[in-house]
C-alpha positions as CSV (number, residue, x, y, z in Angstrom):
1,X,0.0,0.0,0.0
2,X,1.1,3.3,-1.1
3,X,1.4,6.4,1.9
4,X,0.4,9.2,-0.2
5,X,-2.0,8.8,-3.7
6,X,-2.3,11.7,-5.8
7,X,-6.0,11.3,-7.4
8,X,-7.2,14.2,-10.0
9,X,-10.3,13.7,-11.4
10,X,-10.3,15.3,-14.6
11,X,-13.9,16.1,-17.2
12,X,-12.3,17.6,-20.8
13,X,-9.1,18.8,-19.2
14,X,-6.8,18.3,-21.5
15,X,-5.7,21.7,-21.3
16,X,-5.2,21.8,-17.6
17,X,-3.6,18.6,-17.1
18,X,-1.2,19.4,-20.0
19,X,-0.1,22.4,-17.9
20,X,-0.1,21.2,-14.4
21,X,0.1,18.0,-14.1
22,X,4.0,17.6,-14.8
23,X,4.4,20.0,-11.3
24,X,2.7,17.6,-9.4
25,X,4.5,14.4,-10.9
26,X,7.8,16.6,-10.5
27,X,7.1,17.3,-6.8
28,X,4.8,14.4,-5.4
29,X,7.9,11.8,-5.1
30,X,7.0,8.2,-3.5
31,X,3.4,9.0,-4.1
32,X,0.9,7.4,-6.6
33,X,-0.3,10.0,-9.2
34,X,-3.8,8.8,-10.3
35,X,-6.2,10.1,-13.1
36,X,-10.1,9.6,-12.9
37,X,-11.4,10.2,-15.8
38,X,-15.3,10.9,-15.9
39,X,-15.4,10.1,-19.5
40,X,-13.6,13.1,-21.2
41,X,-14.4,13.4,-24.9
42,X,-11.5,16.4,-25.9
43,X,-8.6,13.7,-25.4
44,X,-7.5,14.1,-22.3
45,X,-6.8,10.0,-22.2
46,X,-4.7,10.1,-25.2
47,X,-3.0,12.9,-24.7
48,X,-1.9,11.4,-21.0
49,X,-1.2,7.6,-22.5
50,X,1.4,9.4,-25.1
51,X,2.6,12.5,-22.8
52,X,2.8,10.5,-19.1
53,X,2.5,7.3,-19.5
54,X,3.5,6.7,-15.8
55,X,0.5,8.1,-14.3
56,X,-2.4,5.4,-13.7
57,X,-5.6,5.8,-15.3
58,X,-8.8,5.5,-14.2
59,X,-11.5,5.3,-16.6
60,X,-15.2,6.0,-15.7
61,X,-18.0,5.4,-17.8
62,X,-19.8,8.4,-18.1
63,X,-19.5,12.1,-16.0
64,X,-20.2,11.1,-13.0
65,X,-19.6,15.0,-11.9
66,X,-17.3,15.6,-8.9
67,X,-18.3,13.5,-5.5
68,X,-19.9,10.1,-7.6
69,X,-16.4,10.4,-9.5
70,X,-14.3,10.9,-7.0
71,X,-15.9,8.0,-4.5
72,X,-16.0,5.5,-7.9
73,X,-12.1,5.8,-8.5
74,X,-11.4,5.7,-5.0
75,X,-12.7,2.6,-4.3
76,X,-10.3,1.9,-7.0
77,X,-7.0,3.3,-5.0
78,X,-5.0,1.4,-1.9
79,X,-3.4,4.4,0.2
80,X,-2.9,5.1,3.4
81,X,-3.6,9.0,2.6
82,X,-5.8,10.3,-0.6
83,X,-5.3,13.5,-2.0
84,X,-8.0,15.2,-4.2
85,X,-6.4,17.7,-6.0
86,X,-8.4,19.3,-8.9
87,X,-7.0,19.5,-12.3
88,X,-6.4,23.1,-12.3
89,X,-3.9,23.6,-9.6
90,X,-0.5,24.2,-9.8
91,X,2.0,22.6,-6.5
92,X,5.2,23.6,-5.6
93,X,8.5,21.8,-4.5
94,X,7.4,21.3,-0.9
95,X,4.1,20.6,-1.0
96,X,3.3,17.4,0.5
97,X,5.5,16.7,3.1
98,X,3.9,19.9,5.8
99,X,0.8,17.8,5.1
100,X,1.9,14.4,5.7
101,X,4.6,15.8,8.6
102,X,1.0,17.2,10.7
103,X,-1.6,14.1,9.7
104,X,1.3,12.0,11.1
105,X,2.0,14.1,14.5
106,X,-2.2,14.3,14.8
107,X,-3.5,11.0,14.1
108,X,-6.8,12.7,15.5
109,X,-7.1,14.7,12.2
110,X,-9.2,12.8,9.1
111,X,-8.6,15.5,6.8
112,X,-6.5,18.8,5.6
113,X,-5.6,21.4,3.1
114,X,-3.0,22.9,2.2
115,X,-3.1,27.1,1.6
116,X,-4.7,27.6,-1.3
117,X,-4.1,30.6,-3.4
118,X,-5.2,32.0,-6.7
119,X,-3.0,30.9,-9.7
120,X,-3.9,34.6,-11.9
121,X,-3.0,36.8,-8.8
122,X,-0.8,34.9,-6.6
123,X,-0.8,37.3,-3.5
124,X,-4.5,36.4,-2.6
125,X,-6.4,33.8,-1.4
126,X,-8.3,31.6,-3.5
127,X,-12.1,32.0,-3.4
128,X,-12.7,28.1,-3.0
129,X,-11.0,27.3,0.0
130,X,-8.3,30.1,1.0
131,X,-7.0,28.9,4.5
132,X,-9.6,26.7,6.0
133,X,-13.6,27.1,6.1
134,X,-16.2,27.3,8.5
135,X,-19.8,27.6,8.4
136,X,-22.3,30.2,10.2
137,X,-25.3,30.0,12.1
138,X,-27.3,30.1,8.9
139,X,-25.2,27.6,6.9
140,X,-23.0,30.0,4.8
141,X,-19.6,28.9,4.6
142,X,-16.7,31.1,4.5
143,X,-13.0,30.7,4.8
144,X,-10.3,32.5,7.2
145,X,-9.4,34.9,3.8
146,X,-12.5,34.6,2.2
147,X,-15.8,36.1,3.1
148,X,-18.5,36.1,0.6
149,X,-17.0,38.1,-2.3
150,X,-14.3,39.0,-0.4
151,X,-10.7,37.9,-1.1
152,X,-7.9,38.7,0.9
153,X,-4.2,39.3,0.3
154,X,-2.3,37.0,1.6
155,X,-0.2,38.5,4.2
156,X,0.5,35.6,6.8
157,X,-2.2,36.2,8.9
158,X,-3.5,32.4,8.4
159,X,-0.6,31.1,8.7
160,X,-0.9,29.1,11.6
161,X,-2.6,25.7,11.7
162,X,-6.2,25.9,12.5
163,X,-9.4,23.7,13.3
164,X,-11.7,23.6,10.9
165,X,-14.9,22.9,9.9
166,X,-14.6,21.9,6.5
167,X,-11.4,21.7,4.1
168,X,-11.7,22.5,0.4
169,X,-12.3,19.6,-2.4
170,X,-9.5,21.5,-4.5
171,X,-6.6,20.1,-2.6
172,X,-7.6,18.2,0.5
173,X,-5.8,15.0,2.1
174,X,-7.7,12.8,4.0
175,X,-7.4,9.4,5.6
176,X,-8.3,6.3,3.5
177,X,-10.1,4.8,7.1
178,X,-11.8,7.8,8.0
179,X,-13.2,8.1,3.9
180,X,-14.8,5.3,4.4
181,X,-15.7,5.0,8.1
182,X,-17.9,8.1,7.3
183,X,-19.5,7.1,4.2
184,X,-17.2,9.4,1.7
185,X,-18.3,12.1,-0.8
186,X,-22.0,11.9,-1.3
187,X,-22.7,11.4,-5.2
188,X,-26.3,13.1,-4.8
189,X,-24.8,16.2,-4.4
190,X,-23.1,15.7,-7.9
191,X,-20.9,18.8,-7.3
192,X,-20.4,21.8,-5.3
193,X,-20.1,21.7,-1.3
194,X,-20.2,17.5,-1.2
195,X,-16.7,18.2,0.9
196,X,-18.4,20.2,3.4
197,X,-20.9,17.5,3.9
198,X,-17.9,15.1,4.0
199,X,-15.8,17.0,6.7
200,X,-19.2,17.7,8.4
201,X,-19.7,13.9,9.1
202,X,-16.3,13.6,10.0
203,X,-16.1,16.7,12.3
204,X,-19.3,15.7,14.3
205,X,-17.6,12.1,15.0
206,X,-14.8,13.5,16.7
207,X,-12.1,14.0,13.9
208,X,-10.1,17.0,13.6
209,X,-10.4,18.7,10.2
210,X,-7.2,21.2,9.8
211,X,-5.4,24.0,7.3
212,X,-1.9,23.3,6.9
213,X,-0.5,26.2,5.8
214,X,3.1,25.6,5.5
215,X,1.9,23.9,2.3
216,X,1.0,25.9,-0.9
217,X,-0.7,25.2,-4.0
218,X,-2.5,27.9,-6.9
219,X,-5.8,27.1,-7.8
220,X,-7.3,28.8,-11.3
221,X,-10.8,28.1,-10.4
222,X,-14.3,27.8,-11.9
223,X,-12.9,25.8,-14.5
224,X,-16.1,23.7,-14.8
225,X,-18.4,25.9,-13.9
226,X,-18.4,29.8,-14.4
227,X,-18.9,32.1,-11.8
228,X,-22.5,33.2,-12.7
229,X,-23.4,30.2,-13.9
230,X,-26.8,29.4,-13.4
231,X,-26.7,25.6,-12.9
232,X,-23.8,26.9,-10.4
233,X,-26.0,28.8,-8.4
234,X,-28.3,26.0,-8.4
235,X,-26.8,23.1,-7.2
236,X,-25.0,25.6,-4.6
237,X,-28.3,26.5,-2.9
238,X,-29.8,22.7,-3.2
239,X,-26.9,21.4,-1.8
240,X,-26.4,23.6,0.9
241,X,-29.9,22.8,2.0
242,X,-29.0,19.0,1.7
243,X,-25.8,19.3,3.9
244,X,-27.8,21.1,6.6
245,X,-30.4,18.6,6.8
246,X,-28.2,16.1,6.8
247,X,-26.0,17.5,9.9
248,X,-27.9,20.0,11.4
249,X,-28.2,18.9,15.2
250,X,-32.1,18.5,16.0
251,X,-32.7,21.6,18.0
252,X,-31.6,23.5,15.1
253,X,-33.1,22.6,12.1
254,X,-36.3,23.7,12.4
255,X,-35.2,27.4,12.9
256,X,-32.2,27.4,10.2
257,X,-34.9,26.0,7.7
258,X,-37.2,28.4,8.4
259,X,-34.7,31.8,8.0
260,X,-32.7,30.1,5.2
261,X,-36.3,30.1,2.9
262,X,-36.2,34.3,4.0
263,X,-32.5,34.6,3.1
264,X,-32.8,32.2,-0.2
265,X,-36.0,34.6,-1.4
266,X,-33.6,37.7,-0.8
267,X,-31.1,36.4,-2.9
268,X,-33.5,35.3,-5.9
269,X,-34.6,39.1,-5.2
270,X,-31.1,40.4,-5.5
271,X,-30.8,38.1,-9.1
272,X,-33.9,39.4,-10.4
273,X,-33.1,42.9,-9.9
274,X,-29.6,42.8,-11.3
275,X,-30.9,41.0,-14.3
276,X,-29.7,37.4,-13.3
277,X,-33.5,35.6,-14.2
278,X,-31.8,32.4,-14.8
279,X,-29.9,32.6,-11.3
280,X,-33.1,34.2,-9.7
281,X,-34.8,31.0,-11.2
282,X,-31.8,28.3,-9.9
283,X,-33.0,29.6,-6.7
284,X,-36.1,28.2,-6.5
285,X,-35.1,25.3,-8.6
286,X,-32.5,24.5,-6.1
287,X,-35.4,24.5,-3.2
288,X,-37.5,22.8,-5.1
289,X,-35.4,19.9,-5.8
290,X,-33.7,19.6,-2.4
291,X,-37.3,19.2,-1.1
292,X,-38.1,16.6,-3.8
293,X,-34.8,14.8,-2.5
294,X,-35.2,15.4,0.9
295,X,-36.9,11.9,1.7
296,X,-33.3,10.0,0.6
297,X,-31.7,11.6,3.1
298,X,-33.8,10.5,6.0
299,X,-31.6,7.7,7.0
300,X,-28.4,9.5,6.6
301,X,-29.5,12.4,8.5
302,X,-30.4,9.5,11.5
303,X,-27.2,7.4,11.0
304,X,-25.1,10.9,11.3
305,X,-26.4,12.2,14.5
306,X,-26.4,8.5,15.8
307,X,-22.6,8.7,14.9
308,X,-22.1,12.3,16.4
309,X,-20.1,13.0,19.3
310,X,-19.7,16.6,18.7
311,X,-23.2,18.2,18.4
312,X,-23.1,21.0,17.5
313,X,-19.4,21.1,16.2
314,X,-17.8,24.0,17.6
315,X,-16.6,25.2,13.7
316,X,-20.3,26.3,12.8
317,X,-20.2,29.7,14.6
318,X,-22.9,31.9,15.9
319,X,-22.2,34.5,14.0
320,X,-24.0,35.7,10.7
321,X,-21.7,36.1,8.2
322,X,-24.0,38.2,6.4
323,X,-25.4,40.9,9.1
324,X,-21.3,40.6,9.7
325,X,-20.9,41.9,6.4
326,X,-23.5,44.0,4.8
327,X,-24.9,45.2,7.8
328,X,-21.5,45.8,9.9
329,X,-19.2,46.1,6.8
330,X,-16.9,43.1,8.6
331,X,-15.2,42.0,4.8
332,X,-12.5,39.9,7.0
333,X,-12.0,36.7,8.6
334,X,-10.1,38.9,11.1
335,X,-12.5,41.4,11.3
336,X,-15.5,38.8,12.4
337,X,-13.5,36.8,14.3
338,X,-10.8,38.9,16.5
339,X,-10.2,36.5,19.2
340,X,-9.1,34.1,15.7
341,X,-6.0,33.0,17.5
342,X,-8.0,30.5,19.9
343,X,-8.9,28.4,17.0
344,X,-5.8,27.4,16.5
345,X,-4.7,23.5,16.8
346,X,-3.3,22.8,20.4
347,X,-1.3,19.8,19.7
């Protein structure tokens, strides 16, 4: 069994995987480099069987999108550690031994990330993960360097180790035992926030979920789907709903359900009136269909509040992030959470 294997999972990106995929065979020595393919049509597979023909191949038969692609070709990979690391970020010379150094010296941990940082302006933070995330009392998550639209400069104020509630899909190591023990990445969720839901489950049964920031990697991001992308929007604000009925403790979901219909109408408002109809419309879409899937969940919801022994987990704070930051003009990390420094790791 390999320590460390390096699995991208890659939909018509030849382009990508042409241009950072030899940094990541470069620096990732002793580890397996894997590439799940969720049936690529642009030739991606040929272009990897004559251009690396070292790095395994996984072939799936159709586009399974993100967390059903990822949890097909991992049942497909023996490794102590996985690493998910998307196809459109680039690593440097050091990257996976801060990682592997702190999951060995915490064996309490499931799951970290590395720093990540945006590929096109490399002294920020990168929107999809930035230096660790957490989720508020109404189920938005946000990142220590990224709050809503906010992106910070990196200046080394995250750069110590930090408990977490969730670490981003982009790059995030996690034990093969604790993968499985909590079920993996949920395939319903197809893609967008299915790691949140993962880390959830695992944060709730006791594991540590950490940002290792002594390791970087540049993420491009919104590579699949654009930024105002309507089917975006929508599978954000389904899935959202779906991770908070799956985790939310008992006492709570009642009252986040009932604000998060008043918050989700806003933001349909705010589309509609900046000429976004088709995001205005994902919206309700989304709600529609997480109530329409709701009744899958049922047992999952049961089995993960059976299996929790941290309820709630201390990483979903009582703040709002968005009184915090329309309301209060708080656009930092920092500036919402002062007393920051307690959340670090104590190890």
């Amino acid at each position: 069994m390999k320590r460390v294997a390096v699995v991208i999972l890659n939909w018509n990106g030849e382009k990508m995987l042409r241009e950072f995929l030899p940094d990541v065979v470069r620096h990732s020595t002793g580890a397996e480099i894997v590439v799940a393919d969720n049936a690529s049509t642009d030739g991606s597979l040929q272009m990897l069987e004559r251009e690396f023909p070292l790095v395994r191949r996984i072939v799936l038969d159709r586009n399974h999108g993100f967390a059903q692609g990822y949890h097909l070709a991992l049942e497909q990979v023996d490794a102590e550690f996985y690493l998910l690391l998307n196809n459109d970020v680039q690593v440097g010379a050091d990257w996976l031994s801060p990682l592997l150094e702190y999951m060995d010296k915490n064996p309490h941990v499931a799951a970290c990330q590395p720093k990540l940082l945006c590929h096109w302006d490399r002294t920020r933070f990168e929107y999809a993960g930035a230096s660790g995330g957490y989720i508020d009392a109404w189920g938005y998550p946000y990142c220590r360097g990224r709050v809503m639209g906010t992106v910070e400069e990196d200046r080394g104020q995250y750069d110590e180790p930090a408990s977490l509630l969730w670490a981003t899909g982009a790059a995030l190591m996690i034990r093969r035992e604790a993968y499985w023990q909590a079920g993996g990445l949920d395939g319903r969720f197809f893609a967008h926030q299915e790691e949140i839901d993962l880390c959830w489950r695992l944060r709730s049964r006791g594991y540590g979920i950490a940002c290792v920031p002594q390791s970087k990697v540049w993420h491009v991001g919104g590579g699949t789907l654009p930024k105002d992308s309507p089917h975006k929007t929508y599978l954000n604000f389904r899935n959202n709903l779906l991770l908070l009925y799956k985790n939310l403790p008992s006492e709570r979901l009642d009252t986040v359900m009932h604000v998060r219909f008043w918050l989700d109408a806003l933001a349909s408002v705010q589309f509609l009136l900046t000429g976004k109809w088709g995001s205005f419309l994902a919206v309700w879409r989304g709600r529609r269909d997480f109530f329409r899937m709701r009744p899958q969940f049922v047992s999952d919801r049961e089995r993960n509040l059976k299996a929790a022994v941290l309820s709630p987990v201390p990483e979903q704070t009582a703040v709002s992030i968005l009184w915090q930051y329309y309301a209060r003009g708080k656009k930092t990390f920092k500036e919402i959470h002062p007393t920051e420094n307690n959340n670090k790791q104590h190890i």
